[in-house]
N, CA, C and O of each residue as an XYZ file, in Angstrom:
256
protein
N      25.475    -42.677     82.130
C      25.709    -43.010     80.755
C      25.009    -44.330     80.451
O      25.285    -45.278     81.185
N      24.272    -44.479     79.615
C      23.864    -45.352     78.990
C      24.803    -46.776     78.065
O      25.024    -46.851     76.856
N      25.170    -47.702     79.110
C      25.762    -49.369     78.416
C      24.378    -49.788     78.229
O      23.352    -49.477     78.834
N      24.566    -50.465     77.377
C      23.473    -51.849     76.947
C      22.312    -51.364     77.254
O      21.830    -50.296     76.875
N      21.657    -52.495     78.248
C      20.436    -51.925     78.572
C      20.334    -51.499     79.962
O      19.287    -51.525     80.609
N      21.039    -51.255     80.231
C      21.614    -50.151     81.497
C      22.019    -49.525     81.624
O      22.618    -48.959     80.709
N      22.034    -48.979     83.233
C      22.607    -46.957     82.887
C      23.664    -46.792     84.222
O      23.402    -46.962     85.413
N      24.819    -46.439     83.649
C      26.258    -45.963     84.825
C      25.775    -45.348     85.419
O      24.721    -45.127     84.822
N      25.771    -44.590     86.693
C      25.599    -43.554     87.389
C      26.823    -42.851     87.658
O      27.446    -43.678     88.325
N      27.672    -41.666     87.532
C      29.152    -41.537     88.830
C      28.828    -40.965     89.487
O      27.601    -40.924     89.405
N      29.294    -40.207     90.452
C      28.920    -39.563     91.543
C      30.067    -39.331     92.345
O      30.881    -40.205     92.640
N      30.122    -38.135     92.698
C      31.235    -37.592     93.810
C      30.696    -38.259     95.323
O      29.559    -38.526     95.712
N      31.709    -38.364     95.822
C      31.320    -39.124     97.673
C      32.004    -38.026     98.410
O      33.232    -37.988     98.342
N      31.269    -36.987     99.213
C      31.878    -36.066     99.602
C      31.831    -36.576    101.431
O      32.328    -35.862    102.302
N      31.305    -37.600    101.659
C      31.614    -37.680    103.127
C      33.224    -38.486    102.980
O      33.808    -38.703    101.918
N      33.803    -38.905    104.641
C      34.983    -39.531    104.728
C      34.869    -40.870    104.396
O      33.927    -41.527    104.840
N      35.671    -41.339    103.703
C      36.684    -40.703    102.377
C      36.167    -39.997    101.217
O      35.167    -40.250    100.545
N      36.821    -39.288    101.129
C      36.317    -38.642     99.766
C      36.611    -39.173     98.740
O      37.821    -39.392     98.678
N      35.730    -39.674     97.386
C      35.602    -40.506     96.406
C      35.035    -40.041     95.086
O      34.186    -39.201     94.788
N      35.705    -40.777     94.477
C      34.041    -40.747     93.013
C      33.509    -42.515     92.989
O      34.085    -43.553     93.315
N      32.647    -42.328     92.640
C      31.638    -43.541     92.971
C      30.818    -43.639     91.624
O      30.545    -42.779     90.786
N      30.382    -45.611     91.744
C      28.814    -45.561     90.756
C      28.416    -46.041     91.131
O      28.761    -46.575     92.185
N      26.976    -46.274     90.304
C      26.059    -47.495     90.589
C      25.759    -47.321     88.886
O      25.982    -46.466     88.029
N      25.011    -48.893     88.969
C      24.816    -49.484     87.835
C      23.114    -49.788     88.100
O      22.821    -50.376     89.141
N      22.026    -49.388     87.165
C      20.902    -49.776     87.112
C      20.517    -50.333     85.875
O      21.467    -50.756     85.216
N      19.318    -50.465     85.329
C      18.182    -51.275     84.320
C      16.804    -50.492     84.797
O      16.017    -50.149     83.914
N      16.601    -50.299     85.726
C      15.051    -49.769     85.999
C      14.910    -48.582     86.730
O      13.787    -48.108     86.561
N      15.844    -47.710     87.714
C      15.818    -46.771     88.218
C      15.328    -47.037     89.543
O      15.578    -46.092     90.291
N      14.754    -47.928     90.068
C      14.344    -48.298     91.255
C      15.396    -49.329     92.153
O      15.060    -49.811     93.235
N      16.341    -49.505     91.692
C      17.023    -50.372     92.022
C      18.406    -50.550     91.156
O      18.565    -50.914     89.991
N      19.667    -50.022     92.509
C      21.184    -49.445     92.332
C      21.886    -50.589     92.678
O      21.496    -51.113     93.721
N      23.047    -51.268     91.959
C      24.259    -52.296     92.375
C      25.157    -51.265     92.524
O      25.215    -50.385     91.665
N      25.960    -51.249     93.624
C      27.110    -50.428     93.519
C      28.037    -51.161     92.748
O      28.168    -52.375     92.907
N      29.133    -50.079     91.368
C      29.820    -50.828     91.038
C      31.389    -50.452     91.464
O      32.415    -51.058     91.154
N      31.206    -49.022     92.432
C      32.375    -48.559     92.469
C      33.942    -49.110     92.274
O      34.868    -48.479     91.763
N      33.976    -50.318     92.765
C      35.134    -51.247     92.674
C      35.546    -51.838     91.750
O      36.449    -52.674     91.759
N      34.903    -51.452     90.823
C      35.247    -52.634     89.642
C      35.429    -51.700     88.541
O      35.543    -52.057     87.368
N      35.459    -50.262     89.025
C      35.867    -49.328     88.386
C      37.418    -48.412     88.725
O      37.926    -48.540     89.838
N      38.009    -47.603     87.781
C      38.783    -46.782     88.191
C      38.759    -45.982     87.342
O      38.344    -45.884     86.187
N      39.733    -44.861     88.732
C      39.156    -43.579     87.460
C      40.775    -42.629     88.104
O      40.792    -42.382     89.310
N      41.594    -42.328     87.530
C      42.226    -41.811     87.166
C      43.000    -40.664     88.325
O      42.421    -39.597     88.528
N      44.132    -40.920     88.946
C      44.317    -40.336     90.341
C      44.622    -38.717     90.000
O      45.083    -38.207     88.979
N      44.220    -38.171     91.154
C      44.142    -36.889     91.295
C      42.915    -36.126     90.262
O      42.970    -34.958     89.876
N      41.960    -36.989     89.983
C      40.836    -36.265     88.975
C      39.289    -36.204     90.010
O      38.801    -36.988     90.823
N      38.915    -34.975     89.523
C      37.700    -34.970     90.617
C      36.321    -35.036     88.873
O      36.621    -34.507     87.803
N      35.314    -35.599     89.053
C      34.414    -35.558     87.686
C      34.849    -36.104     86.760
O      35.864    -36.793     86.658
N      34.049    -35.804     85.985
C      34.891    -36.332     84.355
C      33.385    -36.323     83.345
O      32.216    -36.310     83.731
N      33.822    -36.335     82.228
C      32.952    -36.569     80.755
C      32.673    -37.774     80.786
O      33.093    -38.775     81.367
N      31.624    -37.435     79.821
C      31.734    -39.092     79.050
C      31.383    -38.798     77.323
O      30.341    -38.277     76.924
N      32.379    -39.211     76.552
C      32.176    -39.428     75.138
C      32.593    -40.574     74.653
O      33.613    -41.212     74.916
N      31.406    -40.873     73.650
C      31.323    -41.506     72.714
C      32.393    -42.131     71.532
O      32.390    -41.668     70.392
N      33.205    -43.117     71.899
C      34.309    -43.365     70.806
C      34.039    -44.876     70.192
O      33.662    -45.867     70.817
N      34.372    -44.749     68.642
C      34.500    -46.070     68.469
C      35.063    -47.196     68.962
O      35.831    -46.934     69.888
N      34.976    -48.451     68.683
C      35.624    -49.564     69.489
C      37.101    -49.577     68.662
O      37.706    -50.594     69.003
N      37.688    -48.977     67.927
C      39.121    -48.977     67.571
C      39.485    -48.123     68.407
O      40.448    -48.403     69.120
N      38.842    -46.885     68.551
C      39.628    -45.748     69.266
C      39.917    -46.373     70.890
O      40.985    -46.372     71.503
N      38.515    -46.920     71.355
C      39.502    -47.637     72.714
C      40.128    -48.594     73.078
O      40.712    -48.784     74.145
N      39.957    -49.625     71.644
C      41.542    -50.445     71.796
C      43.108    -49.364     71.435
O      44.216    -49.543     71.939
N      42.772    -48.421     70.568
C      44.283    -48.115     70.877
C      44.253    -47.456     71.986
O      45.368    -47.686     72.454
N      43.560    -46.604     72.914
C      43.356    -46.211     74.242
C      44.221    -47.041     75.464
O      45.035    -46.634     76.293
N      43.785    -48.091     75.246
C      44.060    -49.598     75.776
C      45.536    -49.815     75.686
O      46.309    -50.072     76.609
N      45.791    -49.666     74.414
C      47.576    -50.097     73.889
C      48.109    -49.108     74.886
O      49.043    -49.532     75.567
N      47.718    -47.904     75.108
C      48.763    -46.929     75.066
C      49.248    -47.380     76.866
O      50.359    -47.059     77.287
N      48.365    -48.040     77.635
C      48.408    -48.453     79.244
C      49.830    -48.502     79.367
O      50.346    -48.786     80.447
């Protein structure tokens, strides 16, 4: 998915442990892993990504 001027990657990690994972780029030649500084939602394997305004994910936010 496309932030700013960079692009999320996710990715399933099918060796041990099994995971979902990212990396974060700008040029395609070169990956920061950001896996850790992410979370994603227990017992979910994949996921979407859509497009919401910035109200819709502050109330997103409230609902924590």
């Amino acid at each position: 998915m496309r932030i700013g001027r960079g692009w999320l990657v996710c990715f399933g990690h099918y060796g041990k442990p099994l995971h979902d994972g990212a990396c974060r780029t700008r040029d395609w030649k070169q990956f920061e892993d950001v896996t850790a500084k992410l979370s994603f939602p227990p017992g979910r394997r994949r996921g979407a990504v859509v497009r919401i305004t910035r109200a819709a994910a502050e109330r997103l936010r409230a609902l924590r």
